[in-house]
C-alpha positions in Angstrom: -4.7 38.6 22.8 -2.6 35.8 21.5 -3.6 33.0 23.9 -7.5 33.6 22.5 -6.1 33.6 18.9 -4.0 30.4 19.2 -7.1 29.1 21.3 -9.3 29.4 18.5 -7.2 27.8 15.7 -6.9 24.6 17.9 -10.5 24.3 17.7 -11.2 25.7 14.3 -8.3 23.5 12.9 -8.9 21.4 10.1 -8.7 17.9 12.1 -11.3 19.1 14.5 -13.5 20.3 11.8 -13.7 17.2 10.3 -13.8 14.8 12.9 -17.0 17.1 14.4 -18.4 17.1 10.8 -18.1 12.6 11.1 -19.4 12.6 14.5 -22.3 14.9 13.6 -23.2 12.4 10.9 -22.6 9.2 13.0 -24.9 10.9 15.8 -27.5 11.8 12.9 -27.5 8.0 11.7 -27.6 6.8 15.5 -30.7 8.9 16.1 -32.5 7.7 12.7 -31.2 4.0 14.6 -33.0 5.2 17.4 -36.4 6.2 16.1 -36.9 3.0 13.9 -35.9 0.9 17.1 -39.4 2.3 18.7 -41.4 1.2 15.8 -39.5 -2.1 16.2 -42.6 -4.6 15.6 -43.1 -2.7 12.2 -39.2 -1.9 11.1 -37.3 -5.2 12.4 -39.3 -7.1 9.9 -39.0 -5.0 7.4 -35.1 -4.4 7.4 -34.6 -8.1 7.8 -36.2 -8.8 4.6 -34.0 -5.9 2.6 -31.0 -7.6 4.6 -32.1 -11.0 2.9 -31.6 -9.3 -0.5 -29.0 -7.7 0.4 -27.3 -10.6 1.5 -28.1 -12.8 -2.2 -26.6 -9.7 -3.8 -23.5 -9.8 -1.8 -23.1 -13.2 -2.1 -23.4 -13.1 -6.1 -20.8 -10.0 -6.2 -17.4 -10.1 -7.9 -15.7 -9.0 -4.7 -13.8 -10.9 -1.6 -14.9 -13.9 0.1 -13.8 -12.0 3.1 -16.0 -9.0 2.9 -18.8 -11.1 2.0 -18.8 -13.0 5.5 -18.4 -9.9 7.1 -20.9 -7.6 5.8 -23.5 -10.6 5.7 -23.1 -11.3 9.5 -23.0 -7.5 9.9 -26.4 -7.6 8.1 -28.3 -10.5 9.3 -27.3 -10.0 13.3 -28.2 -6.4 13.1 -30.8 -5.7 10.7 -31.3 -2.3 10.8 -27.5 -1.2 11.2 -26.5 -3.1 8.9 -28.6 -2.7 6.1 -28.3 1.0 6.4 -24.2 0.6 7.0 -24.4 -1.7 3.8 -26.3 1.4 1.9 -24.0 4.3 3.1 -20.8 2.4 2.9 -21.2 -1.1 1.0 -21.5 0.8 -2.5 -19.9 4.3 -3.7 -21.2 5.8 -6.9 -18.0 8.1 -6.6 -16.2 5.0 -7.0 -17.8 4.2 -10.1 -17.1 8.2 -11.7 -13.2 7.9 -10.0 -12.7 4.6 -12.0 -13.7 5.8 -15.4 -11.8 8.8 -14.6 -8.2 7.0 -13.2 -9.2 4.3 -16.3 -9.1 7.0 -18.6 -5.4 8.4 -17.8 -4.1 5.3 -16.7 -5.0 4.1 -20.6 -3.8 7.0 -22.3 -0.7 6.7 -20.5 0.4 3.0 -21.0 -0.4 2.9 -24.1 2.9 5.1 -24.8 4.5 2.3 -23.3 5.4 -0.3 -26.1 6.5 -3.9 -24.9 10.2 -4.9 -26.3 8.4 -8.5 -27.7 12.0 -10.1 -27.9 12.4 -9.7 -24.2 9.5 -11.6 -23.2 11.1 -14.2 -25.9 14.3 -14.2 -24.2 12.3 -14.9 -20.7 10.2 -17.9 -21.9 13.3 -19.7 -23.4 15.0 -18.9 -19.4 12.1 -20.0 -17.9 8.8 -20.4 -18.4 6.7 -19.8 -15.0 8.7 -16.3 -14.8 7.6 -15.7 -18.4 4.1 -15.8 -17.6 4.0 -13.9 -14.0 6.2 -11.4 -16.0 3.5 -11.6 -18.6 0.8 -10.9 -16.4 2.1 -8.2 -14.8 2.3 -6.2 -17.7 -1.3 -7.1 -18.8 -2.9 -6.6 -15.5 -0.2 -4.5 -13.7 -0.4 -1.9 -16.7 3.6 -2.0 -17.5 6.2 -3.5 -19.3 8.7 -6.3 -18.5 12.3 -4.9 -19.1 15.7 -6.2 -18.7 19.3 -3.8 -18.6 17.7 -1.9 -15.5 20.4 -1.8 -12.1 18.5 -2.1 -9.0 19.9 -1.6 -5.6 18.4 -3.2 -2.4 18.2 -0.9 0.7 17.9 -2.6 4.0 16.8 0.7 5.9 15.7 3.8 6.0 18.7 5.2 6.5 20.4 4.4 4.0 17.7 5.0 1.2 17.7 8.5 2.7 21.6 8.5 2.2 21.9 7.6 -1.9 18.2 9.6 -2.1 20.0 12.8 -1.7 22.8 12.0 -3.7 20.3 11.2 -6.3 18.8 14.5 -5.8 21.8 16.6 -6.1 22.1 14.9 -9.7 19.0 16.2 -11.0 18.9 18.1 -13.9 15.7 17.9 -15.7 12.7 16.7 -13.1 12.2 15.6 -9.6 9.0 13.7 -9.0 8.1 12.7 -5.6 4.8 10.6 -4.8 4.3 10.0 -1.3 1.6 8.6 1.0 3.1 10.4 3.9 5.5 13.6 4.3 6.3 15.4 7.7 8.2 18.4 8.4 11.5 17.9 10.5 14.8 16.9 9.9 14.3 14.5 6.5 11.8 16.9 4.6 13.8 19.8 5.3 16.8 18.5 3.9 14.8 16.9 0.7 13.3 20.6 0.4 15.8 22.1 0.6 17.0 20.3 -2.2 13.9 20.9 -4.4 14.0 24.8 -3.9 17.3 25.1 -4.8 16.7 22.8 -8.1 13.5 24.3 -9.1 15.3 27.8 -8.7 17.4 26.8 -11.6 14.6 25.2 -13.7 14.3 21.7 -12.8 10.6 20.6 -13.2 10.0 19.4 -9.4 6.3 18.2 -8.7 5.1 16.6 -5.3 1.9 14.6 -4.8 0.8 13.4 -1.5 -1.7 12.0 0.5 -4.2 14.1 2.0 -5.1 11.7 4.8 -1.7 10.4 5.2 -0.3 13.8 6.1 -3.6 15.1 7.9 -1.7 15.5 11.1 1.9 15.9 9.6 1.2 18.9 8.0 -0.7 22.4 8.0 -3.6 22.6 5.6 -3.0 23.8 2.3 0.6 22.9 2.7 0.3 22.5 -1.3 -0.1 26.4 -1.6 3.2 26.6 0.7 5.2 24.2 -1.8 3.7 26.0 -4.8 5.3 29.6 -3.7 8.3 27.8 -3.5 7.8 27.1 -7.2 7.4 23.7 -6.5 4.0 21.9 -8.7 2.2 19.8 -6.2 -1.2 18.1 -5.7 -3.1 16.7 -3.4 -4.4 12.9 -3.3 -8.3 12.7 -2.8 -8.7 15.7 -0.4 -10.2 14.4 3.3 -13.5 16.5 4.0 -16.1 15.4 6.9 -18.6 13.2 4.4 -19.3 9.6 5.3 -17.9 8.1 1.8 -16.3 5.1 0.9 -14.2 7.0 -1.7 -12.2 8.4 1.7 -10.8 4.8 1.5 -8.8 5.2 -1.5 -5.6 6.0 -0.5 -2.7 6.5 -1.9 -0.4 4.3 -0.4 2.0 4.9 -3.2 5.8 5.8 -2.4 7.5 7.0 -5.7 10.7 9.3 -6.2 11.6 9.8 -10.0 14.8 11.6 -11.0 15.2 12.7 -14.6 14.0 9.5 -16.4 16.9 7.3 -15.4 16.3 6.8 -11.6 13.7 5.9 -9.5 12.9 4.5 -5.7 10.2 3.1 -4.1 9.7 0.7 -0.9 8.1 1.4 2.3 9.7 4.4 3.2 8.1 7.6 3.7 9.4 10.6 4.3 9.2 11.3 7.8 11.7 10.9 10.1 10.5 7.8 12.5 11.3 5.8 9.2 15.1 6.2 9.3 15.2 6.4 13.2 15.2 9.9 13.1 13.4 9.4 16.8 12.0 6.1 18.4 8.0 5.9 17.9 7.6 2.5 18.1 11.1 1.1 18.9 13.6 0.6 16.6 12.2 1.3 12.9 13.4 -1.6 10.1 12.3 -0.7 6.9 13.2 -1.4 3.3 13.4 0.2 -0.3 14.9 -0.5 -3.9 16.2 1.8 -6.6 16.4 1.2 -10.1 18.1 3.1 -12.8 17.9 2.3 -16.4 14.9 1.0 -18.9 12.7 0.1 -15.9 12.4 3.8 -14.2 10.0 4.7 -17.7 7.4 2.8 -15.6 7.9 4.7 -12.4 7.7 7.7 -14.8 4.3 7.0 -16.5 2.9 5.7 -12.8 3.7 9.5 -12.1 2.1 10.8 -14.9 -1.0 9.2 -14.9 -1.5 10.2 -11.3 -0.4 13.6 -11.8 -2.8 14.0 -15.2 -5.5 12.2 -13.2 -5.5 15.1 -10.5 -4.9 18.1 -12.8 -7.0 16.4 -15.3 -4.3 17.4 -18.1 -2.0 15.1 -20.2 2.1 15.4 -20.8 2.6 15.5 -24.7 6.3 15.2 -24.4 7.0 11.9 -23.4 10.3 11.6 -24.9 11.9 14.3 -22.1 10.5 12.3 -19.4 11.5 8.8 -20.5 15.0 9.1 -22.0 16.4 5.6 -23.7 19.2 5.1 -21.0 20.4 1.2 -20.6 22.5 -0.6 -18.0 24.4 -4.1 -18.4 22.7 -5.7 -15.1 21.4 -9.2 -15.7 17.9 -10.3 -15.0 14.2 -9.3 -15.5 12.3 -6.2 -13.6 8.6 -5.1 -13.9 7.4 -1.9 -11.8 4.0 -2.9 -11.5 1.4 -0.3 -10.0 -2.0 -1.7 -8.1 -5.3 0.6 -8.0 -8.5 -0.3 -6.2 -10.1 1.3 -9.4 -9.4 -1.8 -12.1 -11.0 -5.2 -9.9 -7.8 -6.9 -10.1 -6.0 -7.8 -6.9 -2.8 -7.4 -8.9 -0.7 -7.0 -5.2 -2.4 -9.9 -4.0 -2.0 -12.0 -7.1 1.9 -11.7 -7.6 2.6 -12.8 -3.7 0.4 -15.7 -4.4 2.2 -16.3 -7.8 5.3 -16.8 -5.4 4.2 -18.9 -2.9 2.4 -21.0 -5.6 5.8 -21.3 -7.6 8.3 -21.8 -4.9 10.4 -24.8 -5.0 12.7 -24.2 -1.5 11.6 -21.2 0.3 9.5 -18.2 0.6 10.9 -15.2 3.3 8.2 -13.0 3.9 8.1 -9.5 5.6 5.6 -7.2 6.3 3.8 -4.9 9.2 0.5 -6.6 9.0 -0.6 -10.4 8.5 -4.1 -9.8 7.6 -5.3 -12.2 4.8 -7.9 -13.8 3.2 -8.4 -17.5 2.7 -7.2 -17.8 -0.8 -3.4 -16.2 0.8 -3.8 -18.6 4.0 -4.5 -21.5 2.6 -1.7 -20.9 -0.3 0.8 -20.3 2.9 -0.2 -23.3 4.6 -0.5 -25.5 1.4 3.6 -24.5 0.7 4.4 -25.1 4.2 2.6 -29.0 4.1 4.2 -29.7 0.5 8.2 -28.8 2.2 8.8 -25.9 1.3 10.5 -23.3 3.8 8.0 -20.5 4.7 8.7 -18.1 7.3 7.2 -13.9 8.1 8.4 -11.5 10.2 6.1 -9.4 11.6 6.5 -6.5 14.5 7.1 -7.3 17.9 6.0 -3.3 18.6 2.8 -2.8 16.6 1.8 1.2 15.1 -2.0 0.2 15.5 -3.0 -2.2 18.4 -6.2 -3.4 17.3 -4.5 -4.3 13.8 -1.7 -6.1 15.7 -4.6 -8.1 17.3 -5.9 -9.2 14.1 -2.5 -10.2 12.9 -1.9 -12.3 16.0 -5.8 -14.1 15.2 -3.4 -15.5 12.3 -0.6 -17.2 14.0 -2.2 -19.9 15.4 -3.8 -21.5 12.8 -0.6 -20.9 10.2 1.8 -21.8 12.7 -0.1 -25.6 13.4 0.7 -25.9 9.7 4.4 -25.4 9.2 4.0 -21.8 8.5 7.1 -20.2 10.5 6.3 -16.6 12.1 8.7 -14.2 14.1 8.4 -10.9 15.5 11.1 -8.7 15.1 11.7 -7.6 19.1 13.6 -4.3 18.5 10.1 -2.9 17.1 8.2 -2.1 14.2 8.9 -4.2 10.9 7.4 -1.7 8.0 8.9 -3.6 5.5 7.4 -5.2 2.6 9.1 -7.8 0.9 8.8 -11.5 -0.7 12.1 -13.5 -1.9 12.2 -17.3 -2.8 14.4 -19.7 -3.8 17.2 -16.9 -4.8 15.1 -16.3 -7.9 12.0 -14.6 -7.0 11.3 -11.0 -5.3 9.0 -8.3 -4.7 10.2 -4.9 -3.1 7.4 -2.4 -3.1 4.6 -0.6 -0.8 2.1 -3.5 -0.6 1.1 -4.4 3.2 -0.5 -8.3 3.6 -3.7 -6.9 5.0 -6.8 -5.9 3.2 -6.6 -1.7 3.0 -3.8 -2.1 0.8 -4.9 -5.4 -1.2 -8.0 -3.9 -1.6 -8.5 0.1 -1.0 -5.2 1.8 -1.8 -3.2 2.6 -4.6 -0.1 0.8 -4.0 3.3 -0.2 -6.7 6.1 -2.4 -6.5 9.0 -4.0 -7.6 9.2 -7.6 -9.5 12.3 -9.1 -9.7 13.7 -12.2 -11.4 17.4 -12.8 -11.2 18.6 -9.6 -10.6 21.6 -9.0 -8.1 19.9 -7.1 -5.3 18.2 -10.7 -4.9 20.8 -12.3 -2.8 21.1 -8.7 -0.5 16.8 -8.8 0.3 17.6 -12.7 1.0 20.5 -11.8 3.5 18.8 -9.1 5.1 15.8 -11.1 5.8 18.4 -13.6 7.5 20.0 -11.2 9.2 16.9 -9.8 10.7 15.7 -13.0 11.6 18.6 -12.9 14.4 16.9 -10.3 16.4 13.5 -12.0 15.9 11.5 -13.9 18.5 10.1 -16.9 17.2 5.9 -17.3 17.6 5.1 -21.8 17.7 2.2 -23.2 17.6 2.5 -24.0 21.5 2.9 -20.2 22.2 -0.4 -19.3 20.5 -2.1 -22.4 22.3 -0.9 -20.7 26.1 -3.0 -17.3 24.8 -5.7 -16.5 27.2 -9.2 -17.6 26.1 -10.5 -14.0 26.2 -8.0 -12.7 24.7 -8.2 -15.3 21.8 -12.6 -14.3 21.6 -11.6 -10.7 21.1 -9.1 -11.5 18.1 -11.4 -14.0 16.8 -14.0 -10.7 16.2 -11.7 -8.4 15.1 -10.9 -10.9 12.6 -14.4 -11.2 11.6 -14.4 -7.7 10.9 -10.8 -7.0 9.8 -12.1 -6.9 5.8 -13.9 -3.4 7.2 -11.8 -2.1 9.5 
């Protein structure tokens, strides 16, 4: 009786569910395909027109040069897929009610927030191009700039994981964890177990995550499990088998707040590939900061708004959640939080703010090198003027077709001065910019479009804090066990290799 039972949920299960509800629709859109390919002499013309205006709309949109290239040769080399691929997924109404919605909190929220005026002062008289990234950061990355805030670099996983449940063991008054990915096994068990035990005595612990990021990490309704627990959890834009460009706002976020005074963020999530718990692809380097002090308000509110935007409720009290606690560190810090919600490429626009500014060198490293021409041509204009650029990408990708659009990049970046390595133990997840011992951004922010673009991503900015010199050193320290990628390399690629990056290039703004 068991083996029928057990056989039944493996079909039945939520994964299969919706991937059979997708393919349905796919096959239901292929067969509408289908019948307006026999009436060909009457529909070709027709679509082709409708792709025309299509196309002038596109080209006269406030959004990427990028995706306008590659949904206008999507739409004028296949007429009728395209135009009806352009209509399904090109536009999203249910983006339009999520951003008044996310608009609305994310308002009510900051607004709470008052800058310290004599701080941004203080900044303009130290220097002046700081002043006004710091400046627009807290215009357009919705918090403020703050100084007395301690921040502590972590070069891996590992030893994130390490202070993180030191940190955790401290709390007191609220845990809040905001994750894009969580997976039971050795790392969430022991963070769990730490929540029970806290929320058993009172501690307000809450948990958001990612539907889509944990679809296959864990059961359905795991939120239900965490709630008996007496934990207060929610669940990020619930994945159901609908055709719907709002099932591309992720979030990519990666937040742990402890009582007001500490927070972490960085490219670790909690699952145990990222801190080698067990080799998935190779050895796993990855990266995170924490900050305690004035700062952590922001990693608070970014909290907040989230949770009030799924609960649709607002915290009154901010005073318990944002006590007034200060630390001596020198230097400037500005969480800053990205949504794909607001039409600002706020992610985008602070990595090109450092490769713009940068005087000596910029040290880049990330899992993905997929960019637009406004990033490349930055990259390559640094490189030409002297100054010392170099990435580190994986040498063992997660996703092969995005490690062949990355590779597309190489050649032309490399021809420039542009330095690339790949780190040969495995996957780089890491997400960092340093330059010129000044500069630095530790956060959740991938260079490829999905998280530029479609996710709702935060960071770190940094301007002569300590931890600077530690995310310099560990980028040097990495580079030992890189292999370097010239120019000459990327010429020896095979030709048909180099046509099949070439269109997955083409197409990497959609993929």
């Amino acid at each position: 009786m068991n083996i029928p039972i057990k056989l039944l949920k493996k079909i039945f299960n939520r994964v299969f569910v919706c991937v059979f509800g997708i393919l349905l629709q796919i096959f239901y859109l292929m067969s509408l395909f289908w019948e307006l390919g026999t009436l060909y002499s009457y529909s070709y013309l027709l679509f082709q027109l409708i792709g025309v205006v299509i196309s002038f709309f596109i080209v006269n949109s406030d959004i990427n040069p990028s995706y306008r290239i590659a949904w206008i040769m999507t739409i004028l080399t296949l007429p009728i897929f395209g135009v009806m691929f352009f209509i399904f997924f090109g536009n999203s109404r249910s983006g339009d009610r999520l951003r008044r919605r996310m608009n609305y909190y994310g308002k009510t929220e900051r607004e709470r927030l008052k800058q310290n005026e004599e701080i941004i002062s203080r900044l303009s008289d130290i220097n002046e191009p700081a002043r006004k990234q710091a400046d627009y950061l807290s215009k357009f990355g919705g918090y403020p700039i703050y100084d007395k805030t301690a921040t502590t670099y972590f070069p891996s996983g590992e030893e994130k994981f390490r202070v993180m449940l030191e940190e955790l063991e401290k709390a007191e008054k609220f845990i809040f964890l905001e994750y894009f990915i969580i997976d039971e096994g050795e790392m969430w068990d022991k963070i769990l177990g730490i929540l029970v035990r806290k929320a058993d005595v009172g501690v307000d612990v809450r948990v958001i995550y990612d539907d889509v990021g944990c679809l296959l990490t864990l059961p359905y309704k795991y939120d239900r499990v965490l709630e008996e627990k007496g934990i207060k959890c929610r669940v990020f834009n619930k994945f159901r088998p609908i055709l719907s460009t709002k099932m591309n706002n992720r979030d990519h976020r990666k937040i742990l707040v402890i009582d007001g005074n500490t927070a972490f963020t960085g490219g670790v999530n909690l699952a145990d590939e990222y801190i080698n718990g067990y080799e998935k692809h190779g050895h796993w380097k990855d990266s995170a900061i924490m900050v305690k002090g004035q700062a952590v308000r922001s990693f608070t509110m970014m909290f907040l708004t989230m949770w009030s935007f799924l609960t649709n409720t607002e915290d009154e009290d901010l005073g318990k959640f944002c006590p007034n606690q200060e630390f001596g560190e020198n230097g400037f810090v500005v969480p800053f939080t990205d949504s794909p919600l607001d039409n600002e490429p706020v992610g985008e626009n602070v990595y090109m703010n450092i490769v713009n500014s940068a005087k000596k060198y910029v040290y880049i490293t990330t899992p993905y090198l997929i960019i637009d021409n406004e990033m490349q041509s930055a990259l390559i204009l640094a490189a030409k003027s002297g100054i010392d650029v170099r990435i580190i990408t994986p040498h063992i990708p997660d996703k092969w077709y995005v490690h062949c659009v990355t590779k597309a990049y190489y050649k032309n970046l490399t021809k420039y001065g542009v330095k690339i390595y790949e780190y040969t133990p495995g996957f780089i997840h890491a997400k960092n910019f340093v330059s010129d011992d000044k500069f630095a951004v530790v956060g959740t922010i991938n260079l490829d479009f999905r998280s530029l673009y479609l996710h709702f991503e935060c960071g770190v900015w940094l301007y002569k804090t300590s931890c600077i010199e530690d995310i310099k050193s560990d980028f040097l320290e990495t580079l030992e066990q890189c292999e370097e990628i010239t120019y000459e390399k990327c010429c020896r690629v095979n030709i048909f290799v180099r046509i099949g990056r070439m269109f997955l290039r083409l197409l990497a703004p959609m993929l």
